[in-house]
ZADOZA-200525 format. One record per atom (N, C-alpha, C): atom name; x negated, y, z. Coordinates in nm, 2 decimals. Each point is the difference from the previous one (the first is absolute). Example, Ala and Ser with C-alpha at 12.3 -4.5 7.8 and 13.67 -1.06 7.14 Angstrom:
N -1.32 -0.57 0.78
CA 0.09 0.12 0.00
C -0.09 0.12 0.00
N 0.04 0.11 -0.07
CA -0.09 0.11 0.00
C 0.08 0.11 0.08
***
This chain:
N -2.48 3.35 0.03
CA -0.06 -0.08 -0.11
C -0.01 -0.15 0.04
N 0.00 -0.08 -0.08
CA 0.01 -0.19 0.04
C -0.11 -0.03 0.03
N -0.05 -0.04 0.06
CA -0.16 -0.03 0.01
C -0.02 -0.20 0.03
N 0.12 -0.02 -0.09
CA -0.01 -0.15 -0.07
C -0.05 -0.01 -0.15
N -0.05 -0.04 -0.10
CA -0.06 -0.02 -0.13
C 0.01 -0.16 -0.03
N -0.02 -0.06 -0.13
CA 0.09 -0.10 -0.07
C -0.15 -0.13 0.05
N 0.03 -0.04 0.08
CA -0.09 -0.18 0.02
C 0.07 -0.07 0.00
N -0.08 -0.15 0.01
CA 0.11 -0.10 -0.03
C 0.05 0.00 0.21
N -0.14 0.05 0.10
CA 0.04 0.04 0.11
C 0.13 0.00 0.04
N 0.02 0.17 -0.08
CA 0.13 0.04 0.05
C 0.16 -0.04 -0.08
N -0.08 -0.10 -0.13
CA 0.11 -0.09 -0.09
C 0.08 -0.07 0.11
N -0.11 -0.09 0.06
CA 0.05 -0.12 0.14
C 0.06 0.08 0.10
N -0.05 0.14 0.00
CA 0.04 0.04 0.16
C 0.17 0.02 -0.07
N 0.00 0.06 -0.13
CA 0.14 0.04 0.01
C 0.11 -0.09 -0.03
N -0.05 -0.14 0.00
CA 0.08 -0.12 -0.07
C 0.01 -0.02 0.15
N -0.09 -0.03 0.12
CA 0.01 -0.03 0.12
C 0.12 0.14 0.04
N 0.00 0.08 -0.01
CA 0.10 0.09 0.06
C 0.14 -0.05 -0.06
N 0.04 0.00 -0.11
CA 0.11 -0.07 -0.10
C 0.07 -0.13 0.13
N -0.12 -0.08 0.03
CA 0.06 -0.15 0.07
C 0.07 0.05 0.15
N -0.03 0.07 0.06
CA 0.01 0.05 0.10
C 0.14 0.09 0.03
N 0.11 -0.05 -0.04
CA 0.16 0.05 -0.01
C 0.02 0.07 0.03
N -0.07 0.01 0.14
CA 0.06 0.14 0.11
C -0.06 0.13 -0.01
N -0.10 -0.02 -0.09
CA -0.04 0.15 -0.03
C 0.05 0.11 -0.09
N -0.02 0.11 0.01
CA 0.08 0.06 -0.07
C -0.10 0.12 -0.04
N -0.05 0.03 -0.14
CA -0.06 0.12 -0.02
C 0.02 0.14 0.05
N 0.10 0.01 0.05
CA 0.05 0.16 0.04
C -0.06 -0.01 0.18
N -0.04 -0.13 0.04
CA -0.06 0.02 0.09
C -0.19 -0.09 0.04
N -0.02 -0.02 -0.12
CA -0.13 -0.05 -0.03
C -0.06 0.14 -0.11
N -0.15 0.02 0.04
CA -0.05 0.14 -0.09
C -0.04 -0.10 -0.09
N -0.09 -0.12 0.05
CA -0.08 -0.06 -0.14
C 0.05 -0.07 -0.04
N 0.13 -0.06 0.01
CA 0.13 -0.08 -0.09
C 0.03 0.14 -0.11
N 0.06 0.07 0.06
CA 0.00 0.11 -0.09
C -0.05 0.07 -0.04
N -0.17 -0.02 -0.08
CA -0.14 0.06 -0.02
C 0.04 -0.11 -0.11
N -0.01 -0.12 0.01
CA -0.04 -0.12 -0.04
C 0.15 0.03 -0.10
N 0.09 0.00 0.01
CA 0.09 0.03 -0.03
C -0.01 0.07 -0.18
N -0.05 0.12 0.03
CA 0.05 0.11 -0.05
C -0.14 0.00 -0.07
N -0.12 -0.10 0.00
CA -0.11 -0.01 -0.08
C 0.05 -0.13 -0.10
N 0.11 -0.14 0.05
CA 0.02 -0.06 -0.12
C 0.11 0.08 -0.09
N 0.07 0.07 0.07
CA 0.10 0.06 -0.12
C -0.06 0.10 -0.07
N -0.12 0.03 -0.01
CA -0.09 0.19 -0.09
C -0.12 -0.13 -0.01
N -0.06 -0.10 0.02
CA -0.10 -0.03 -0.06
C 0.01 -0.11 -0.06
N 0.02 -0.06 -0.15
CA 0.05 -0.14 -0.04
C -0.13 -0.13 0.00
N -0.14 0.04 0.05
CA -0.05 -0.02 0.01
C -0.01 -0.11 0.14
N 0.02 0.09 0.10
CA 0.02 -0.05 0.10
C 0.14 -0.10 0.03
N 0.07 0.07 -0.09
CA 0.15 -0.07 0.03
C -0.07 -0.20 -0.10
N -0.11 0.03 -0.06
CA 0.00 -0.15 -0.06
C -0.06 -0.07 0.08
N -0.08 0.05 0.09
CA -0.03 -0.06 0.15
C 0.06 -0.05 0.10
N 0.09 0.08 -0.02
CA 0.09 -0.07 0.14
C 0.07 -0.11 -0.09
N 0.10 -0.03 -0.12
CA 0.05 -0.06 -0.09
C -0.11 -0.12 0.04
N -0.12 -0.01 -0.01
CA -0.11 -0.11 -0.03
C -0.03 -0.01 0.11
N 0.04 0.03 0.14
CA 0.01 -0.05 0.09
C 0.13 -0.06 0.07
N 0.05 0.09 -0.06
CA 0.16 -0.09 0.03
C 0.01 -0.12 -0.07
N -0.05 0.01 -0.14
CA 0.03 -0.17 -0.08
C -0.13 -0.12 0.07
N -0.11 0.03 0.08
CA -0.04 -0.08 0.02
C 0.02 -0.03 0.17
N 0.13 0.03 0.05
CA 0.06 0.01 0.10
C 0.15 -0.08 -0.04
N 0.01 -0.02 -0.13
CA 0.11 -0.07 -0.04
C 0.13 0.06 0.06
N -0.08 0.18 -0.01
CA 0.19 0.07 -0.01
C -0.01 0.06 -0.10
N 0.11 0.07 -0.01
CA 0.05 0.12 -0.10
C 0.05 0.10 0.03
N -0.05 0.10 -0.04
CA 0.08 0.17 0.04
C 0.12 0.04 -0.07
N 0.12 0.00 0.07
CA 0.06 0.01 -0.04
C 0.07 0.18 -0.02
N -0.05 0.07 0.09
CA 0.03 0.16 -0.04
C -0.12 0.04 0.12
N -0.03 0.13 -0.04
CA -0.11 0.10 0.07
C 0.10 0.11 -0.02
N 0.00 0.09 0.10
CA 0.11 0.15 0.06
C -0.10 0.01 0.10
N 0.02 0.14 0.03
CA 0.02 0.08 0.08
C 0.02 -0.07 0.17
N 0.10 -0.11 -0.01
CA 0.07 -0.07 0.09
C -0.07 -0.12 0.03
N -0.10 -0.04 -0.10
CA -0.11 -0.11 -0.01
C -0.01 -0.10 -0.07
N -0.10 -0.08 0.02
CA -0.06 -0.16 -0.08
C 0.09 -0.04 -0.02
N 0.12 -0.12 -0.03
CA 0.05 -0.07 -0.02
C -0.05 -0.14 -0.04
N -0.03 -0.08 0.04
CA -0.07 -0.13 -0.05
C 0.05 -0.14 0.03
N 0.01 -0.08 -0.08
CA 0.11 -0.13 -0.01
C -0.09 -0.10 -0.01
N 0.03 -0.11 0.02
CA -0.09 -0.16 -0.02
C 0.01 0.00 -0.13
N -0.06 -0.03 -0.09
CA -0.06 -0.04 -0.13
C 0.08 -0.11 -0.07
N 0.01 -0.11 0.11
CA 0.03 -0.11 -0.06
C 0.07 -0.08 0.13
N 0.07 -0.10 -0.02
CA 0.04 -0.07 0.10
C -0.09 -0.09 0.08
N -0.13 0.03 -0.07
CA -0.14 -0.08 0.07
C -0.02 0.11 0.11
N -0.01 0.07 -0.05
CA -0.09 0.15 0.06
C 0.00 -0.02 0.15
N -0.12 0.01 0.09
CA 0.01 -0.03 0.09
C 0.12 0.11 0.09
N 0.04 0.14 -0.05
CA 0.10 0.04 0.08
C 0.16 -0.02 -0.01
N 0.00 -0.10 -0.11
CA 0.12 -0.03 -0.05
C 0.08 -0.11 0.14
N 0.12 0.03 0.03
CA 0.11 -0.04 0.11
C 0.06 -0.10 -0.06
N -0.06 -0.14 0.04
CA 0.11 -0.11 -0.06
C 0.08 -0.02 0.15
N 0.07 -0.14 -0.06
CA 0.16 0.01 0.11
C -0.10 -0.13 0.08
N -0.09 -0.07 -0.02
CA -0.04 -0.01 0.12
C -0.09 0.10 0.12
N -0.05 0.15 -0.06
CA -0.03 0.02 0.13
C 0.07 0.14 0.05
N 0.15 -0.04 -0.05
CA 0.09 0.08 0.07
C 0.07 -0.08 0.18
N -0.07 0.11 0.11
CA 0.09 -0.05 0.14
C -0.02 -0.15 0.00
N -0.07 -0.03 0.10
CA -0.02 -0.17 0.07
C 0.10 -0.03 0.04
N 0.08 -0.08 0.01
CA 0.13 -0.10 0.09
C 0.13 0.07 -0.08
N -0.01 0.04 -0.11
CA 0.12 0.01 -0.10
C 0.04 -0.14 -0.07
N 0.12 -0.03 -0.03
CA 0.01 -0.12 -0.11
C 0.00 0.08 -0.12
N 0.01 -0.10 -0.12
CA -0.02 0.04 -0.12
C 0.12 0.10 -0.02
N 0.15 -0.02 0.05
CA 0.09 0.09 -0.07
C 0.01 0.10 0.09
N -0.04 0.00 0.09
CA -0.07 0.15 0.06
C -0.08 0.08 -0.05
N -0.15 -0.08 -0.03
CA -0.07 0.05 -0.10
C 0.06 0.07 -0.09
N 0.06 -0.04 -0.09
CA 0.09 0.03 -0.19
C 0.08 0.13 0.06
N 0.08 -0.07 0.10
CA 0.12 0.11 0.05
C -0.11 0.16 0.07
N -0.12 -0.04 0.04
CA -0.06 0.14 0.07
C -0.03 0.10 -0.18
N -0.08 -0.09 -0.12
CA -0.04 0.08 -0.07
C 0.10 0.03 -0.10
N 0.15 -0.04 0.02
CA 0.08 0.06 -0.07
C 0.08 0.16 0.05
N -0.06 -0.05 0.17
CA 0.05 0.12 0.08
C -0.10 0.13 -0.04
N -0.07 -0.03 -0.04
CA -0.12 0.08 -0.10
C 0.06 0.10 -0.09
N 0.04 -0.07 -0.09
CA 0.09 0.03 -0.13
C 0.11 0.11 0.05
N 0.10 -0.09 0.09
CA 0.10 0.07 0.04
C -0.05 0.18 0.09
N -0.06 -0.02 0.02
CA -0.04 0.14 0.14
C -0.05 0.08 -0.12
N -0.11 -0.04 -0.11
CA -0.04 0.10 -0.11
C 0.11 0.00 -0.10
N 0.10 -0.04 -0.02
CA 0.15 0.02 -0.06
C 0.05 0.13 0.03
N 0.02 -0.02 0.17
CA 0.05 0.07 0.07
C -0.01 0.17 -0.02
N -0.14 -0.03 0.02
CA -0.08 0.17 -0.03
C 0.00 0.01 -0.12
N -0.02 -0.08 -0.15
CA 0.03 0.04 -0.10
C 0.14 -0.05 -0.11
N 0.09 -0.01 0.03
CA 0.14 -0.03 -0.01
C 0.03 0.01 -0.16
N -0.11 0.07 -0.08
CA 0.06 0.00 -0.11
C -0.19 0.00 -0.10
N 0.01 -0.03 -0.08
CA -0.11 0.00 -0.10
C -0.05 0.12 -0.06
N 0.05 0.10 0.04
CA -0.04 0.14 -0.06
C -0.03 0.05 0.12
N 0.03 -0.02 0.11
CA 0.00 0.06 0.10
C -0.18 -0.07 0.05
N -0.01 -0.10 -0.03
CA -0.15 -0.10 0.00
C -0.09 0.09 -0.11
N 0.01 0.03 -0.13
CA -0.08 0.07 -0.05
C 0.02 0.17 0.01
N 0.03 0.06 0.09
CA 0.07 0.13 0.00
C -0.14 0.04 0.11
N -0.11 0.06 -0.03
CA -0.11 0.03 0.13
C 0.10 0.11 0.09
N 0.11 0.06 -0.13
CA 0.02 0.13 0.13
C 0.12 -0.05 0.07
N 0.04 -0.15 0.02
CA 0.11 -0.02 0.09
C -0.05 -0.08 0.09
N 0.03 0.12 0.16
CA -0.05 -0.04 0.08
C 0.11 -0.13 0.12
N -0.02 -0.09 -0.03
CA 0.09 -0.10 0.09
C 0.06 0.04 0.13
N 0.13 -0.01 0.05
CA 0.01 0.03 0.12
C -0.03 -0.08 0.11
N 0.03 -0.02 0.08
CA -0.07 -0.06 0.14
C 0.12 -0.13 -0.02
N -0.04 -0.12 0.05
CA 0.06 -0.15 -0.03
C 0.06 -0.07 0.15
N 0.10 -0.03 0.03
CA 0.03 -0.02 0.15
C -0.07 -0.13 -0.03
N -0.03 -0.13 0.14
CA 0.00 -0.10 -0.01
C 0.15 -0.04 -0.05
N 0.12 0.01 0.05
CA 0.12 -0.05 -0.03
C 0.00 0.02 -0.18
N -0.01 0.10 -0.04
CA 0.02 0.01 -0.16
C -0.10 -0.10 -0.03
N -0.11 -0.02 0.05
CA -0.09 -0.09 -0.06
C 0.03 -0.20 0.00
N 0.11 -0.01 0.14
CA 0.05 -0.08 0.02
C 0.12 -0.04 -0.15
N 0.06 0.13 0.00
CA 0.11 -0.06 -0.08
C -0.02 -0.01 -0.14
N -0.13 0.09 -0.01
CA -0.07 -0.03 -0.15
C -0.02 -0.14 -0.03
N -0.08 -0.07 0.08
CA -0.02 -0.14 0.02
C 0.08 -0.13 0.00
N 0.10 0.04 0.09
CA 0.13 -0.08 -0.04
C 0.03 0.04 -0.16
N 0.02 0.10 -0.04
CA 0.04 0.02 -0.12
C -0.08 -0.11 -0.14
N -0.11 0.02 0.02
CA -0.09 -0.05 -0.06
C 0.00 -0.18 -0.01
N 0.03 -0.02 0.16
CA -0.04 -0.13 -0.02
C 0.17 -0.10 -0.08
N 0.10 0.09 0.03
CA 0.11 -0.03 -0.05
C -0.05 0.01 -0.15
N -0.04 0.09 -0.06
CA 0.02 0.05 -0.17
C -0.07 -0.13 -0.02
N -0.12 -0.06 0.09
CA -0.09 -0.12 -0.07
C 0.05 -0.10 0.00
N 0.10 -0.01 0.09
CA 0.02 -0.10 0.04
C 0.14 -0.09 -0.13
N 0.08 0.10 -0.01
CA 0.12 0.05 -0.12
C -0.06 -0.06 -0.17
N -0.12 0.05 -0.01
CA -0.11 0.06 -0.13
C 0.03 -0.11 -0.07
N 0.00 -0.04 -0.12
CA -0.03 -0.19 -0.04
C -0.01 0.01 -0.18
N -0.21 0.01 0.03
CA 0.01 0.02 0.13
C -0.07 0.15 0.03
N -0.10 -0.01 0.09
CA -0.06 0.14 -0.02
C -0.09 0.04 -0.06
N -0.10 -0.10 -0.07
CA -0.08 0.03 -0.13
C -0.18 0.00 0.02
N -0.01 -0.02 -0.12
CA -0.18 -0.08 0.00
C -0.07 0.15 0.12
N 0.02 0.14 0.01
CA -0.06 0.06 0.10
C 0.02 0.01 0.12
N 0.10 -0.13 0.04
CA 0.04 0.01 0.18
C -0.08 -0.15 -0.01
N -0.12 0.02 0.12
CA -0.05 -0.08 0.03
C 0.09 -0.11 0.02
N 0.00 -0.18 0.00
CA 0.12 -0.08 0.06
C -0.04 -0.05 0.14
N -0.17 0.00 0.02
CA 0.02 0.01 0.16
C 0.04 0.11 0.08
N 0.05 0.08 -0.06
CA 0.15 0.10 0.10
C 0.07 -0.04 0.05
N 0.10 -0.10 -0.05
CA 0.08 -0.02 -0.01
C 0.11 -0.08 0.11
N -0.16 -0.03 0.08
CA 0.06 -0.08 0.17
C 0.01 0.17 0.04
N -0.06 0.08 0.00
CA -0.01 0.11 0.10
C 0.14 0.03 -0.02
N 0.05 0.06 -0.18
CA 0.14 0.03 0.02
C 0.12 -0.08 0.01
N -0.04 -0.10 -0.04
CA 0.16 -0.10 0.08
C -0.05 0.00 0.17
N -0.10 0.03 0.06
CA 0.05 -0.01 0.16
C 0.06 0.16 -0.01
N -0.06 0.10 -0.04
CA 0.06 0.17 0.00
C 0.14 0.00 0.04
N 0.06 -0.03 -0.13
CA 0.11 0.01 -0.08
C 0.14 -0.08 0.11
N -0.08 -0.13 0.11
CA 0.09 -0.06 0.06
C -0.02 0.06 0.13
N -0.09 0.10 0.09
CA 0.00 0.09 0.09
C 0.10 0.09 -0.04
N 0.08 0.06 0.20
CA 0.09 0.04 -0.03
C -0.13 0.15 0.01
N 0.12 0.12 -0.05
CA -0.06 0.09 0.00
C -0.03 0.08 0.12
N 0.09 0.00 0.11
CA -0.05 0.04 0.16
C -0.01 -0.10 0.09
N -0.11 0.02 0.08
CA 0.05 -0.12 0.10
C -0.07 0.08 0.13
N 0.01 -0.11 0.10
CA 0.00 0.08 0.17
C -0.15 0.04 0.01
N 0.03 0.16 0.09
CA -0.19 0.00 -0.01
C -0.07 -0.10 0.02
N 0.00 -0.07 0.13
CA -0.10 -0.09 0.01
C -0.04 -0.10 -0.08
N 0.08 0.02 -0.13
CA -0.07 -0.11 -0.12
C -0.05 0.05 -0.14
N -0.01 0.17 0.01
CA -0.06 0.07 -0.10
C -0.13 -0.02 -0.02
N -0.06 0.00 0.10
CA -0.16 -0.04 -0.03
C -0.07 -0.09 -0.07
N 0.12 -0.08 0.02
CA -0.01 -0.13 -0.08
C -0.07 -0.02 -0.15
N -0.12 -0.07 -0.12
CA 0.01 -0.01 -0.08
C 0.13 -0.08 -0.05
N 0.06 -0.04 0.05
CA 0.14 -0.06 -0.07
C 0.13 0.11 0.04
N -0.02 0.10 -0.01
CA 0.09 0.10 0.01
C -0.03 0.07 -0.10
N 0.13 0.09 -0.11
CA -0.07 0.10 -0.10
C -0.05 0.13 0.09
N 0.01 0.08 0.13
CA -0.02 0.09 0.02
C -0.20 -0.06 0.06
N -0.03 -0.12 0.02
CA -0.12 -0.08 0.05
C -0.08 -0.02 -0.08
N 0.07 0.02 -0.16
CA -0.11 -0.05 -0.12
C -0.01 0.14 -0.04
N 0.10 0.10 0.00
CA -0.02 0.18 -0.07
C -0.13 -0.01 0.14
N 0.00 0.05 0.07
CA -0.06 0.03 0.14
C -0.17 -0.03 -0.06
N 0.02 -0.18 -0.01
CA -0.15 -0.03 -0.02
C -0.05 0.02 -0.15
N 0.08 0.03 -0.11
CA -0.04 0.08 -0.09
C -0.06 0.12 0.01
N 0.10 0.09 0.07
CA -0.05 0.13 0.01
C -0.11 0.05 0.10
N -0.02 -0.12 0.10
CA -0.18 0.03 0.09
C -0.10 0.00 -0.15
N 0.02 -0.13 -0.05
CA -0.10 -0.07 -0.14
C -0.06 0.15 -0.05
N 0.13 0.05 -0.05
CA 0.01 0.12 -0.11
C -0.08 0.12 0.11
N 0.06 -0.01 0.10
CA -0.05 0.13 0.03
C -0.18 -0.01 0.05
N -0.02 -0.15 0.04
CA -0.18 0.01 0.02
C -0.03 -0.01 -0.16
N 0.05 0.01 -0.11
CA -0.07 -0.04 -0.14
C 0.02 0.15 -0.05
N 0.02 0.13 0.07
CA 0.05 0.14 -0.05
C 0.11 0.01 -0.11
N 0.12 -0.09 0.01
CA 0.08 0.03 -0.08
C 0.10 0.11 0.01
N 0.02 -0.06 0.15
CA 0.13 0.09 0.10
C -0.09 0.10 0.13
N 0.07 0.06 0.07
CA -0.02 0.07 0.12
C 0.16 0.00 0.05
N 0.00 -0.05 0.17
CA 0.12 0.04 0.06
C -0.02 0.16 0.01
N 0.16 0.03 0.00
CA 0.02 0.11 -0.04
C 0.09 0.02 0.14
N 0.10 -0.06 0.06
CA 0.09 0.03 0.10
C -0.01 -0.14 0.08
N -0.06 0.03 0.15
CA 0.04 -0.15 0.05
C 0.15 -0.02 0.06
N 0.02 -0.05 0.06
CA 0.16 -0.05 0.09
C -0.01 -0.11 0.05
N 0.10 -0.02 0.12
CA 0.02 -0.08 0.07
C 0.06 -0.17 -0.09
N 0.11 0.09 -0.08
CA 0.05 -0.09 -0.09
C -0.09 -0.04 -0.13
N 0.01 -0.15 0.02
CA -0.12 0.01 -0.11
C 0.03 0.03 -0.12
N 0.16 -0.01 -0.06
CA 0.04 0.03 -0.11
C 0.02 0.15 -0.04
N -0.03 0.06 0.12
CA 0.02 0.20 -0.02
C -0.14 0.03 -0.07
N -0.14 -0.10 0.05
CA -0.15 0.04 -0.02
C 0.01 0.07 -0.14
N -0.06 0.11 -0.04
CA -0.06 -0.01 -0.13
C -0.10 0.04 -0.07
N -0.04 -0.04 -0.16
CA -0.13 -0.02 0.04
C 0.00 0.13 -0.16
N -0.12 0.00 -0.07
CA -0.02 0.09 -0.10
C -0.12 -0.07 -0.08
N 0.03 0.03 -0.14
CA -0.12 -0.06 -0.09
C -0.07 0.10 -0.04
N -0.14 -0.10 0.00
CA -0.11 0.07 -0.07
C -0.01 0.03 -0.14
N -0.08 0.07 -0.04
CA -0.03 0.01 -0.18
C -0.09 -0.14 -0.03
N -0.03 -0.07 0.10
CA -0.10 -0.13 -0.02
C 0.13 -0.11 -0.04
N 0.11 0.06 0.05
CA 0.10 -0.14 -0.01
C 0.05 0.03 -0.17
N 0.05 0.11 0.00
CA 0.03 0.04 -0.14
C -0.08 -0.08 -0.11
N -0.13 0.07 0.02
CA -0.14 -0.03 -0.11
C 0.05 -0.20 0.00
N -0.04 -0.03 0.10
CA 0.01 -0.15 0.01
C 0.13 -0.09 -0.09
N 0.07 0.09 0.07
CA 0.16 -0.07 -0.08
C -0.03 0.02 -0.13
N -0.03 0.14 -0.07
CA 0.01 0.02 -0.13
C -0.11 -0.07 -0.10
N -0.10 -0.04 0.10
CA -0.08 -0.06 -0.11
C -0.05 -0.19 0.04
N 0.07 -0.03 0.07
CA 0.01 -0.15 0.07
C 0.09 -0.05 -0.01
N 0.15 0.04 0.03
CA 0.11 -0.10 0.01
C 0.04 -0.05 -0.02
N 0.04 -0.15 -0.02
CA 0.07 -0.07 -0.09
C 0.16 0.05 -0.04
N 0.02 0.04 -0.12
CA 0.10 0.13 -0.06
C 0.11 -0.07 0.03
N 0.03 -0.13 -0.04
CA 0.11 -0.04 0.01
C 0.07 -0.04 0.15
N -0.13 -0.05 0.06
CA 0.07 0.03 0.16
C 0.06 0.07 0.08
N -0.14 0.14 -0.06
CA 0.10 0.11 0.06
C 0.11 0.10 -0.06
N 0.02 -0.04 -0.12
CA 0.15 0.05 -0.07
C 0.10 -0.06 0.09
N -0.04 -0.13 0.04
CA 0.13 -0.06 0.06
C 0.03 0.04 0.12
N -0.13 0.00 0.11
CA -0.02 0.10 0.12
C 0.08 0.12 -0.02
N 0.00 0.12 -0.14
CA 0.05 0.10 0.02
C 0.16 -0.02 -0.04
N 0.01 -0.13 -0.04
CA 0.17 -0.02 -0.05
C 0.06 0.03 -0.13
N -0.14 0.03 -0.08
CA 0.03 0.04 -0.15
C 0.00 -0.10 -0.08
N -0.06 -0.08 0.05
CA 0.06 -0.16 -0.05
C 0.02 -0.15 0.07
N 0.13 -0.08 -0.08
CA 0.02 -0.07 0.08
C -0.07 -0.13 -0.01
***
């Protein structure tokens, strides 16, 4: 039996567990107590809601699988602007890392039904697929004319440098943020400390790595993404 009950207490404890990415209900009791009292009590579920809104987030799904919670607003203090993405980036590094964003959650969801589909479960993403996603992407933007009031236009340095990177180059310059396998790479750490991804296979080669998405990436995409960006990330439009 749960031996948690509806306070605004345990409203904060369970909005505090939500922030915390790397947890996972199937291995927290009182994440999963907390859990399974906002989904059976709507009472409590208005608690956590009114602590989340005066936290300036939003819930975006509650499962089994957990909290889901987003920045509110572009004020919100946990909202990610492109200045406090990685110190000693330039700007079209910057643009070019958060379109590498786009492209890696492309990757895992390649088609639009397959993004609203809970029972399709994504398969595992190499870094190299995620590489060539990217190139793909920064080409389609680059092509676009143009690409439309939902593609940000400070992108746009990121994908004209993309687009003029070749697509392999010698290891010792992968690591590089000016490499596409250097900008997938530091995307995918981002994603993976924010619980989007988990590596799934390491390797020597960094383009063999691969990695797997979460149901946090899903939820995210389907109710955050700017639509027109990532139609073009998936190649369904030009």
């Amino acid at each position: 039996m749960s031996t948690v009950h509806a306070s605004v207490r345990n409203a904060a404890r369970l909005a505090y567990k939500a922030l915390h990415t790397s947890l996972a209900p199937a291995n927290d009791l009182e994440y999963r107590e907390l859990l399974a009292l906002y989904r059976a009590d709507p009472g409590f579920a208005a608690q956590v809601q009114d602590v989340a809104a005066g936290l300036e987030l939003v819930i975006l799904d509650a499962s089994e699988r957990g909290l889901i919670v987003a920045p509110a607003s572009r004020e919100s203090r946990f909202a990610v602007r492109m200045t406090d993405i990685r110190l000693g980036l330039s700007a079209e590094q910057k643009a070019a890392l958060l379109l590498a964003h786009v492209a890696v959650a492309a990757a895992f969801f390649p088609t639009t039904d397959a993004l609203d589909d809970d029972g399709y479960t994504p398969v595992p993403v190499s870094v190299g697929g995620c590489r060539d996603a990217l190139h793909a992407l920064a080409r389609r933007l680059k092509e676009a004319a143009p690409p439309g009031a939902d593609v940000p236009p400070e992108l746009a340095p990121g994908w004209e440098m993309l687009a003029a990177l070749p697509i392999t180059v010698p290891a010792s310059q992968r690591a590089s943020p000016g490499s596409l396998v250097g900008v997938v790479r530091l995307a995918l750490a981002h994603m993976e400390r924010g619980g989007l991804v988990r590596l799934d296979r390491d390797a020597e080669e960094e383009a063999a790595m691969t990695y797997t998405a979460t149901h946090r990436l899903r939820v995210q995409l389907r109710e955050l993404a700017l639509r027109r960006l990532y139609e073009i990330a998936q190649g369904t439009r030009a």
